[in-house]
C-alpha positions as CSV (number, residue, x, y, z in Angstrom):
1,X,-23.1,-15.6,28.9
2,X,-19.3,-16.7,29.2
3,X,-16.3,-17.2,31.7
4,X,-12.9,-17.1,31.6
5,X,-11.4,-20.3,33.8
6,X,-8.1,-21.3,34.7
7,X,-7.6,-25.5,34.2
8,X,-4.3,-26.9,33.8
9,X,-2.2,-23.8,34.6
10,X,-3.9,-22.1,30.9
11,X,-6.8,-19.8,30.5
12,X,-9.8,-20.7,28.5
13,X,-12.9,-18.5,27.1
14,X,-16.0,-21.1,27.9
15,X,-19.3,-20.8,27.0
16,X,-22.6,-22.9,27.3
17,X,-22.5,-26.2,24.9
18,X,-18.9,-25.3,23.7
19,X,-16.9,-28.3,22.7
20,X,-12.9,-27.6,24.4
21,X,-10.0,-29.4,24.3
22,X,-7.8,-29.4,27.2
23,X,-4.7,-30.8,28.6
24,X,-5.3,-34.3,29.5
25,X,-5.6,-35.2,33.2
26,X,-6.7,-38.0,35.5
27,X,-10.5,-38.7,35.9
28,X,-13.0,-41.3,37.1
29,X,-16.3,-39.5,36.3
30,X,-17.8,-38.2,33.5
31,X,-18.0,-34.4,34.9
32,X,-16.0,-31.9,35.7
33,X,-16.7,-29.1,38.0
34,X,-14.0,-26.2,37.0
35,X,-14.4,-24.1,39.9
36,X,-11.4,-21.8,39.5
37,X,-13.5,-19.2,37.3
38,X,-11.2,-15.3,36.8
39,X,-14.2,-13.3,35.2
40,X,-18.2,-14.0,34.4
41,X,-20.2,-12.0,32.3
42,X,-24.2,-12.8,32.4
43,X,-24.3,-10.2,29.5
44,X,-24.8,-7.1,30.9
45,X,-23.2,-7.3,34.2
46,X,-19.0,-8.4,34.5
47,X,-18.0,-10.3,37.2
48,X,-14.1,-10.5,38.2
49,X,-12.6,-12.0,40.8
50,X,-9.5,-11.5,43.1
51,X,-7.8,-14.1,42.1
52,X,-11.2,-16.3,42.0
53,X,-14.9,-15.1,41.4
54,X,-16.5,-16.6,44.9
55,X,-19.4,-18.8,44.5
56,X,-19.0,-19.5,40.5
57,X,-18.5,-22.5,38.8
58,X,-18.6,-24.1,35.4
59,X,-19.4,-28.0,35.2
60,X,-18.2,-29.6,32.2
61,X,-18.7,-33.3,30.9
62,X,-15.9,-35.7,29.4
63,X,-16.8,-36.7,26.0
64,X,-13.4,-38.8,25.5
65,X,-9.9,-38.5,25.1
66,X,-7.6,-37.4,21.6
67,X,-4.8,-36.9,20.5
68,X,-3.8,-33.5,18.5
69,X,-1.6,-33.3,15.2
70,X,1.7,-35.2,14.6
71,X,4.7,-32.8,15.4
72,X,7.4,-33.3,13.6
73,X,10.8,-32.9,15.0
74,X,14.4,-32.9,13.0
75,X,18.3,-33.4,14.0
76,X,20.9,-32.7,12.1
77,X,24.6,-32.2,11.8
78,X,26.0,-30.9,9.2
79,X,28.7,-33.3,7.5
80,X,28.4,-35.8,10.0
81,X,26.0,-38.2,8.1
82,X,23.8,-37.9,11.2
83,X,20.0,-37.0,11.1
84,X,16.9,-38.3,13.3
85,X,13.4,-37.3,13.0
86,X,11.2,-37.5,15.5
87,X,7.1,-37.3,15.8
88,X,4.9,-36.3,19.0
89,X,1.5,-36.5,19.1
90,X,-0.5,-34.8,22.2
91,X,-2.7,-36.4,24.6
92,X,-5.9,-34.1,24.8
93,X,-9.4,-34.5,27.2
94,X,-12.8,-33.2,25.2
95,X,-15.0,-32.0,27.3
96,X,-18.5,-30.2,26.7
97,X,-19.7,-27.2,28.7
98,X,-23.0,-28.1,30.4
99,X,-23.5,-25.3,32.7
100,X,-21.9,-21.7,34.0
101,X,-23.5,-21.0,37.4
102,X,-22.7,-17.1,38.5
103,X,-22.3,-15.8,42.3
């Protein structure tokens, strides 16, 4: 059993107790309810919605927040004696799927 849901403007393959990282956002509690689901599959019967399956939902719980690799950026100009490196790390949400309810 799996669903494809939309969450933070990017599409994401979910299955029961799948460990996701996800852009990070804004919340209070330790759920999530992730009720913009495209496509469900129960296994032998697909599911897909126009834009939205009705009536399906995954829930998810927050297990913390992390941050992704170090990116490293350079800038140079030539003969100019002038270079600047730069590093970005990314602010990720981990969640755990606990549940994919169907229609």
């Amino acid at each position: 059993m799996y669903a494809v849901v939309e969450f933070g403007g990017k599409q994401y393959r979910v299955e029961k107790d799948m460990i996701l990282l996800v852009d990070k956002v804004k919340s209070e509690s330790d759920t999530l309810n992730l009720d913009k689901v495209l496509l469900c599959s129960d296994g032998s019967a697909v599911s897909v919605g126009k834009p939205y399956v009705s009536g399906a939902s995954v829930t998810a719980s927050v297990l913390g927040k992390v941050k992704g690799r170090k990116v490293r950026g350079f800038k140079f100009r030539r003969r100019k004696k002038y270079r600047r490196t730069l590093g970005h790390r990314q602010d990720y949400l981990q969640i755990k799927i606990s549940a994919l309810k169907t229609a």
